[in-house]
KOLBASE-116026 format. One line per 3 residues: number of its first residue (from 1); their letters; for each residue x, y, z of C-alpha. Coordinates in nm, 2 decimals. Layout:
NUM> a> X,Y,Z; ...
! end
This chain:
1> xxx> 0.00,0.00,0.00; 0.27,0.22,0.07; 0.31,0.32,-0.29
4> xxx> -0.07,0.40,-0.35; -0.06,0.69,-0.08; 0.23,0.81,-0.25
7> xxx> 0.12,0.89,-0.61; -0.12,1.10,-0.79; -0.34,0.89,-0.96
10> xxx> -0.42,0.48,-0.84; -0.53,0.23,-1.08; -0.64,-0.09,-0.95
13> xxx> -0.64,-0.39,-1.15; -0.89,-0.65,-1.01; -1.03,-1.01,-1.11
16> xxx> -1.33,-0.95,-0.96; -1.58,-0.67,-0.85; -1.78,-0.71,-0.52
19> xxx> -2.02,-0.50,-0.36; -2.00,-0.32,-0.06; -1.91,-0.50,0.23
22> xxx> -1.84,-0.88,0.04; -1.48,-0.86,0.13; -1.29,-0.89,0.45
25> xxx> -1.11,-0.58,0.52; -0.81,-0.75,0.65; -0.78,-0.92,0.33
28> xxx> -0.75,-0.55,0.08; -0.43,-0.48,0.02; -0.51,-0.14,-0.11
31> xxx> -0.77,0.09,0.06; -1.06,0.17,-0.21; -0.98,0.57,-0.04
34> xxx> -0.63,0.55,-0.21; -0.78,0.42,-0.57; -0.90,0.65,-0.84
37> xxx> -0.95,0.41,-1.12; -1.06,0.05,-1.14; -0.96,-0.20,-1.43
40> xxx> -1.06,-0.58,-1.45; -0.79,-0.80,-1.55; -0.83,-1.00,-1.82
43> xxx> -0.73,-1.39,-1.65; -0.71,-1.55,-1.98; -0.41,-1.34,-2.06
46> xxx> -0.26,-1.35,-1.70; -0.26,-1.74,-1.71; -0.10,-1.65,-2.04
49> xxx> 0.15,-1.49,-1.96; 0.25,-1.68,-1.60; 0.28,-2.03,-1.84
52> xxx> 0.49,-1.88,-2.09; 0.71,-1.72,-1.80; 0.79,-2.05,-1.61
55> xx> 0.82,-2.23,-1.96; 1.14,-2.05,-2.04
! end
């Protein structure tokens, strides 16, 4: 987190998007006060990526 309270703008990249009180604090890495901008990540590319990492 310490990064996020250090620059201007904070874009989150997520997998998933929950309402209001679905998460357990103590498991956010990133307060949503801190964020500006949210993004989902696209997994299929992710898993991609990761595979053709620990291929090489």
């Amino acid at each position: 987190m310490p990064a996020a309270t250090c620059a201007d703008y904070v874009i989150a990249e997520v997998e998933n998007l929950y309402c209001l009180g679905e998460l357990d604090p103590n498991h956010v890495h990133t307060p949503g006060i801190f964020v500006d901008a949210v993004v989902r990540a696209n997994i299929d590319y992710c898993v991609m990526r990761e595979e053709a990492i620990n291929n090489v």
